[in-house]
N, C-alpha and C positions, 0 to 999 in steps of 0.2 A: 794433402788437404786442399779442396777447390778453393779460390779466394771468392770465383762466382764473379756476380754481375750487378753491382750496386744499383746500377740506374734502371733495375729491373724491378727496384722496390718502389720505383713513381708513383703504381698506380694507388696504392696502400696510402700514402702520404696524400695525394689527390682527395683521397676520402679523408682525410681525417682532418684536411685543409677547409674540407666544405663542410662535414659533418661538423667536427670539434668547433672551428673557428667562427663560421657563418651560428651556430647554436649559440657560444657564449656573447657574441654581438648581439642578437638578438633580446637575450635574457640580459647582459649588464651594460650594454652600451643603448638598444633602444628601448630596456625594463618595457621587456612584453614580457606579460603573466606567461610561466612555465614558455618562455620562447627558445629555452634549449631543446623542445619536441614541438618545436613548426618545423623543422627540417626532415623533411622524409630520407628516411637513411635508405630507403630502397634506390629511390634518385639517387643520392650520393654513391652508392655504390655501382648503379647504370655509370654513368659520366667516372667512374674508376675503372670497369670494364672495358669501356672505351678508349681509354688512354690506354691501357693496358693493348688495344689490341692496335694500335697506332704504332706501339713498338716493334720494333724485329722484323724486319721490311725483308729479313732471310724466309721467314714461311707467310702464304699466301692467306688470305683472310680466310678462306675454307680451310685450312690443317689449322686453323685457329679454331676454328668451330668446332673439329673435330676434337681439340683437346680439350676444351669448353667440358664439350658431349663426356668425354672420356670421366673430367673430374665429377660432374655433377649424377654420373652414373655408379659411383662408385657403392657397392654395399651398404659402409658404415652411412652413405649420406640417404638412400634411399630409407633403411631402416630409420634414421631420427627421423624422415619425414612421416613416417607412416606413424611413429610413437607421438609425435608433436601432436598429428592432428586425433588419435583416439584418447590421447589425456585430454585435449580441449573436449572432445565430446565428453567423457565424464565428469569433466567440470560443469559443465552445460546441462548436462541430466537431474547432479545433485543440487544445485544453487543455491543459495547463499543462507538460506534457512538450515540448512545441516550444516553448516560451517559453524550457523551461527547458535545452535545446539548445544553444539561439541563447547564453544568458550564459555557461555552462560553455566554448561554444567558445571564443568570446573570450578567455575568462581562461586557457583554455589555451592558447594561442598566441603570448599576450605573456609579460616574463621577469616574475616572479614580485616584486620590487623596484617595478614601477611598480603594482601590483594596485590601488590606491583610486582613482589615475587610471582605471584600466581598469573597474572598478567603474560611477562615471561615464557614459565611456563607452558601455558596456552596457547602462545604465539611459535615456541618453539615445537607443539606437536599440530597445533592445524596448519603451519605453514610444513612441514614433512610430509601430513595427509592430504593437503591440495597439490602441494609443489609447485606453489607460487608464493614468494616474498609479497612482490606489490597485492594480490588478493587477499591477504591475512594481514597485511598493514589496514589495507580500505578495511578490512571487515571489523579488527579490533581496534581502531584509533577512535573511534567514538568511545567503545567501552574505557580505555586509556584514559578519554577527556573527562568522563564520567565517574572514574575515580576519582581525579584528582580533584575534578567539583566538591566532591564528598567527603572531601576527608584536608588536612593540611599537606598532600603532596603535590612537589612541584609538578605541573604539567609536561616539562620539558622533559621529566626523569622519569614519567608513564611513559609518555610518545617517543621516547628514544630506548625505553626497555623493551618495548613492544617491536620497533623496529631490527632489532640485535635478536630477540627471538623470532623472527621472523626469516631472519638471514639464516640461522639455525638451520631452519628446516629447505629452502635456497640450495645450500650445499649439498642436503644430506639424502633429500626425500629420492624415490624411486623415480616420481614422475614429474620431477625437476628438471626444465630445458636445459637447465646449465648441467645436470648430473648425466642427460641423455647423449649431449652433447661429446661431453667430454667422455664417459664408457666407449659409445660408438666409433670416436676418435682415435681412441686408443687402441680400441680393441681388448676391452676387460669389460668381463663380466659385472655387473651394474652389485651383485651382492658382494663380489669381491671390493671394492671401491668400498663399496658401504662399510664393509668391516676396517679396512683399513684408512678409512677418512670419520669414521665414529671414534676411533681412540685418539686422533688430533682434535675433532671438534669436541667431546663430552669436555676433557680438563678444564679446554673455555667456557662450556656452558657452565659446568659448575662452580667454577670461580667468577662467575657473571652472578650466580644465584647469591654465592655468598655475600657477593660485595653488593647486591641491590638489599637482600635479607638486613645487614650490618647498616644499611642505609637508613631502611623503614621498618625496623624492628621496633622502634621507641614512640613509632607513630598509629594511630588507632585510624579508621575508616569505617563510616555508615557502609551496612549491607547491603550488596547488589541482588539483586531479587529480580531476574526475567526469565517467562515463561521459556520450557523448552522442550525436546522430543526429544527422550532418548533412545528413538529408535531411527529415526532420522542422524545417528552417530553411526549405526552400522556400518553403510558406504567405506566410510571413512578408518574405520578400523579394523574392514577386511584388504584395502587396499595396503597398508600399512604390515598388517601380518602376511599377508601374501607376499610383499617386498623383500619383508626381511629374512625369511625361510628359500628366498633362493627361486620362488615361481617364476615364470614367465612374465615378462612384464605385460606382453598381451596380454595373454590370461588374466594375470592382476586387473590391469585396466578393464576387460571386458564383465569380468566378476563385480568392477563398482558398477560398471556402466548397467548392466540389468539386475543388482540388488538398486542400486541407489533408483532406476524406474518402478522397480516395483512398490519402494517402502513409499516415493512422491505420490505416485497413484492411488494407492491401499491409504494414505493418509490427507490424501485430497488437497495435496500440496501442488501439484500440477495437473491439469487437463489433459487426457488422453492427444485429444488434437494439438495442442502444447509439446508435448513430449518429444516430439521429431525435432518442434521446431527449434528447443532448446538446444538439443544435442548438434543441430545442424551452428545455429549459432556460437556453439562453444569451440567446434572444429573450427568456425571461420576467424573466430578470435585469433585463432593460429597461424593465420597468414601470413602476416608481418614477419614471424619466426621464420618460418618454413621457406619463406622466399628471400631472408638473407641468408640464411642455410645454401639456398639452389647457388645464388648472386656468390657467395664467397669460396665458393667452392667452384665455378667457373671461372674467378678473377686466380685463387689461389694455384690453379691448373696450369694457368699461363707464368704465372711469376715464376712458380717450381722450373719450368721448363728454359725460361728466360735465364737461370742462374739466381734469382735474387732470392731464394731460401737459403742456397751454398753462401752466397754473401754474406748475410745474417747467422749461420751458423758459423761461419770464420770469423766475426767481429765475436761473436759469445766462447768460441774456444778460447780466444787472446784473451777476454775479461777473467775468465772461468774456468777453474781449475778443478780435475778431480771429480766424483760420485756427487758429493756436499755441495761443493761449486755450481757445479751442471745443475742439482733440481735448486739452489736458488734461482740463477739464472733462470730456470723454467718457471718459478714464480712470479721473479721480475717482469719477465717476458709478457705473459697473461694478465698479471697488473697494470703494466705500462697500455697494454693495450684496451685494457675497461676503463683507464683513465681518459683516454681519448676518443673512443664510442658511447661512453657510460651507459654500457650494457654486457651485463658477463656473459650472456650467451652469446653475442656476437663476439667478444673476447675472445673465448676458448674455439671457436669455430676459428676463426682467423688463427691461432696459434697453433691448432690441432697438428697441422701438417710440420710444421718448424719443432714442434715439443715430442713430435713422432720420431725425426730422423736424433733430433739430442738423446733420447731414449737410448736408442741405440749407441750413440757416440760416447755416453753417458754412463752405463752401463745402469740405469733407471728402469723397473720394469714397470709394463703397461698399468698396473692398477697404481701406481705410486705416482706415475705421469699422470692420471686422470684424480688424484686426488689432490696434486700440486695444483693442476691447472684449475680445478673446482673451487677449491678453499682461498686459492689469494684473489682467483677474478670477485669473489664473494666479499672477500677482507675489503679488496677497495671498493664495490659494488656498494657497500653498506655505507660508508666513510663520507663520499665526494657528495659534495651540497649540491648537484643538479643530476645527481640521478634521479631515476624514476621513483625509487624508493623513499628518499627526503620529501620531493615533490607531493609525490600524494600523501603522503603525512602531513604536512603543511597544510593543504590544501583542505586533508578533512578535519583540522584543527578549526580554520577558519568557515568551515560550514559549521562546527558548533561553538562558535563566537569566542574563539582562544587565538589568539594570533602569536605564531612561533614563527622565528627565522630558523634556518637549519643551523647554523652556529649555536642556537640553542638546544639544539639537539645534541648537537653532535658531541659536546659535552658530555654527555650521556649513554655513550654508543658503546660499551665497555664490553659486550660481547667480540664486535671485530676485531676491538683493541687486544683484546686479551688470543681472541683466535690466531692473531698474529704470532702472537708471543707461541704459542702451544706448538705453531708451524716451524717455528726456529727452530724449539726445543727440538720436534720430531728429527729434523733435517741433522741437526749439528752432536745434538746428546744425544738421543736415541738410537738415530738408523732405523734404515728398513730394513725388517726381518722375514724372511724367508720369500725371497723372488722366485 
């Protein structure tokens, strides 16, 4: 067993010295609004790359580039960037009117008494059919604040139901960076995942229902009543059956992308001359993703080589013992490290290669890796008071005049809590069946 090369992992710590630490200074030591994201993690990862290639004075700055080239050419990375940037563009085509279809109908359809269950609900399939947590928080934290105006619940127990389903679909959805992420990583099939990360997550979702239900069973709420299309739900509920039947994920995505332009057009929701331009800016929203994807996969090339994954895999052998052992450890590992980016897609990008070779070591197969890796970056993704997800919840609280800290949320976050719990059980009671 290699012991490897510890001071190979600098550049990793470098980042997360600038990223983590310069973030929380910002946010609790100079309390600038959301000044955990005035630090651009692309910079921080440049000046990690850097260091990274300052090391090992053995090969010459060119076979440095050359192994650069090598990681960031790899399939699995090429593939998530082409997936990244046509899910932005179907995001970009349907916008925020069909999203916001899809949760009005909902809530009109059930009796007006169960609303924060329904809430939930809602948050758990539009965040699946967009596959983004932060775009289904921004979209339903008003409808959240709006209940709780309405009726005697507390605000804090909309806004952190809302955020738990949200996470829901985070994990699970097909055209979730963190689900692309971690598939491509692995190297498992995106339905396979899906099957076997839908019977860890549903137990949670439905022990989140019951215990929000058992909450606000006793309590009544005035009826929500906003207009909506339900043909503008289309998009969104061919993407989702197309996922779940095993399509192509192209395919899928291209299938919303020219149903969801025809039904904006035919319903005079977008402008013809609009239409390009939305789609173009939905791809560019994907930049950020796409180019820590290229950035960690050229810093991750060098470390591999450097010895510092052998490193880290001999410090998790000694902790970690056994099949059980291994995929906690592989949870730990993806958690540990969305605690320190607070972002799970970069999480599982960073971990992919170290949760690849445990795999093996492990005797864990690829879809069980990619659903460990998904479900705990997610578990702590939802949890930590400066991620993205808290933030814009906060934030769209206080545009409709409700001022929450995330402590008051978090109270409330009973889906990760319990997601957690479901993960154990999988890991410890259950076992993976049939590798």
């Amino acid at each position: 067993m290699k012991k490897g090369n510890p001071i190979a992992l600098l550049p990793i710590l470098v980042f997360l010295a600038l990223y983590l630490g310069l973030g929380l200074w910002f946010e609790y030591g100079l309390k600038i609004d959301m000044g955990f994201y005035n630090i651009p993690i692309i910079i921080a990862f440049l000046v990690a790359i850097l260091v990274a290639c300052l090391q090992n004075r053995a090969l010459s700055f060119d076979q440095k580039l050359e192994i650069m080239g090598q990681g960031v050419g790899d399939k699995n990375i090429i593939t998530m960037l082409l997936i990244f940037l046509t899910a932005g563009a179907f995001v970009g085509v349907v916008g925020r009117s069909s999203a916001q279809s899809v949760a009005y109908f909902m809530l009109h359809i059930i009796p007006p008494q169960f609303a924060v269950t329904v809430l939930f609900v809602v948050a758990c399939f539009v965040s699946t059919a967009m596959g983004t947590s932060v775009g289904t928080i921004t979209l339903l934290t008003p409808i959240a604040v709006e209940v709780a105006n309405a009726s005697s619940f507390d605000a804090a127990l909309c806004v952190g139901t809302v955020v738990g389903g949200a996470m829901f679909g985070d994990n699970l959805s097909f055209i979730s960076d963190t689900t692309i992420a971690a598939c491509n990583g692995q190297g498992c099939a995106m339905k396979d995942k899906f099957r076997g990360n839908f019977f860890i997550a549903l137990p949670a979702a439905l022990a989140s229902m019951a215990l929000v239900l058992a909450i606000t069973m006793n309590h009544g709420t005035a009826p929500i009543d906003q207009p909506y299309n339900l043909v503008q739900i289309i998009p969104y509920v061919l993407v989702l059956a197309g996922g779940i039947v095993g399509i192509n994920v192209f395919v899928v995505l291209l299938v919303g992308i020219v149903s969801g332009a025809a039904i904006m057009l035919l319903t005079n929701q977008t402008a013809a001359t609009d239409l390009l331009a939305n789609m173009g800016s939905g791809a560019a929203g994907m930049f950020e993703t796409s180019m820590v994807a290229i950035l960690v996969a050229a810093m991750c090339a060098l470390i591999r080589v450097y010895g510092g994954f052998d490193a880290l895999l001999h410090l998790i052998r000694k902790l970690f013992k056994g099949n059980k052992g291994g995929q906690l450890g592989m949870g730990l590992l993806v958690g540990t490290m969305d605690v320190a980016t607070a972002n799970n897609t970069v999480a599982i990008v960073m971990a992919n290669p170290i949760a690849k070779e445990m795999s093996a070591d492990y005797g864990i197969s690829p879809k069980r890796a990619a659903c460990l890796l998904d479900t705990f970056s997610c578990i702590f993704q939802g949890i930590i008071p400066y991620g993205a997800q808290m933030l814009v919840a906060i934030s769209a609280c206080a545009e409709m005049g409700v001022q929450l800290s995330a402590f008051d949320i978090m109270g409330y976050l009973f889906y990760p809590y319990l997601l957690l719990v479901s993960s154990l059980v999988a890991i410890f009671v259950i076992g993976e069946k049939n590798k």
